[in-house]
C-alpha positions in Angstrom: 51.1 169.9 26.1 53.8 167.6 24.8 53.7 164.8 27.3 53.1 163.7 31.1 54.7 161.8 33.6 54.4 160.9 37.4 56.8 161.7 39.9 57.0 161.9 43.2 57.0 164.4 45.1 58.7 162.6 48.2 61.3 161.8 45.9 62.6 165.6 45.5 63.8 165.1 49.3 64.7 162.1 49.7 68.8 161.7 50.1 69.2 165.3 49.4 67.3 165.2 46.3 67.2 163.3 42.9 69.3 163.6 39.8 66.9 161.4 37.0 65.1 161.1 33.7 61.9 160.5 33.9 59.8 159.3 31.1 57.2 161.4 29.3 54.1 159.6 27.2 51.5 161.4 25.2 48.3 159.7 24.6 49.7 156.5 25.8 53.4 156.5 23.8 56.4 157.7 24.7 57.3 161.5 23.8 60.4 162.1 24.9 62.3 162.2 28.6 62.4 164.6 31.4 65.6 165.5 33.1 65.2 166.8 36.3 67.4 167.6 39.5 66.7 168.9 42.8 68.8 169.6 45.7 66.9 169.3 49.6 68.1 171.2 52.3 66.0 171.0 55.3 64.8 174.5 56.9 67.5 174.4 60.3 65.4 176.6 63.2 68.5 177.3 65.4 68.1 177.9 69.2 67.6 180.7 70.4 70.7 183.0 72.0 68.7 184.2 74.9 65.9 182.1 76.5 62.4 182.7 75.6 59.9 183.9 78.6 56.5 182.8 78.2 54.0 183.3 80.8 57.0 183.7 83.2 58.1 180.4 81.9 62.1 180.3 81.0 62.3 178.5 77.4 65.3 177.1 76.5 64.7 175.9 72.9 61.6 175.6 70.4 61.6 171.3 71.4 61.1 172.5 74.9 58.3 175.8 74.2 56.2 172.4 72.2 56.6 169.6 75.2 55.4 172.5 77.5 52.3 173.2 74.9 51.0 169.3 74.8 51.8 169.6 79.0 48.9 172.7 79.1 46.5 170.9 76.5 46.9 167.6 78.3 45.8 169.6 81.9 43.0 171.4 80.1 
């Protein structure tokens, strides 16, 4: 091991991700710095082409299949 540091890991998303040094310490002094980059690019779930049938149900998009969901737990 040559060093740690704290980052975190919120920060690798946020903006579209981070482009920093980050400082690395080794029993309490500094050993060196960290150069790190990441690039955030949220999974996109398109809607579907054709609606979905569920229990005879027409579903338009995945928003509208989870509102119907919490509807059915609510009545149960």
């Amino acid at each position: 091991m040559i060093g740690a540091t704290k980052i975190k890991v919120s920060a690798l998303c946020a903006n579209g991700g981070i482009d920093d040094w980050f400082e690395i310490s080794f029993k309490g002094k500094e050993a060196g710095k960290l150069h790190l980059r990441s690039l955030w690019q949220p999974l996109i779930i398109p809607a579907p082409a054709n609606p979905l049938h569920v229990a005879g149900v027409v579903i338009n998009s995945l928003s509208e299949l989870q509102r119907q969901r919490e509807e059915q737990k609510r009545r149960w």
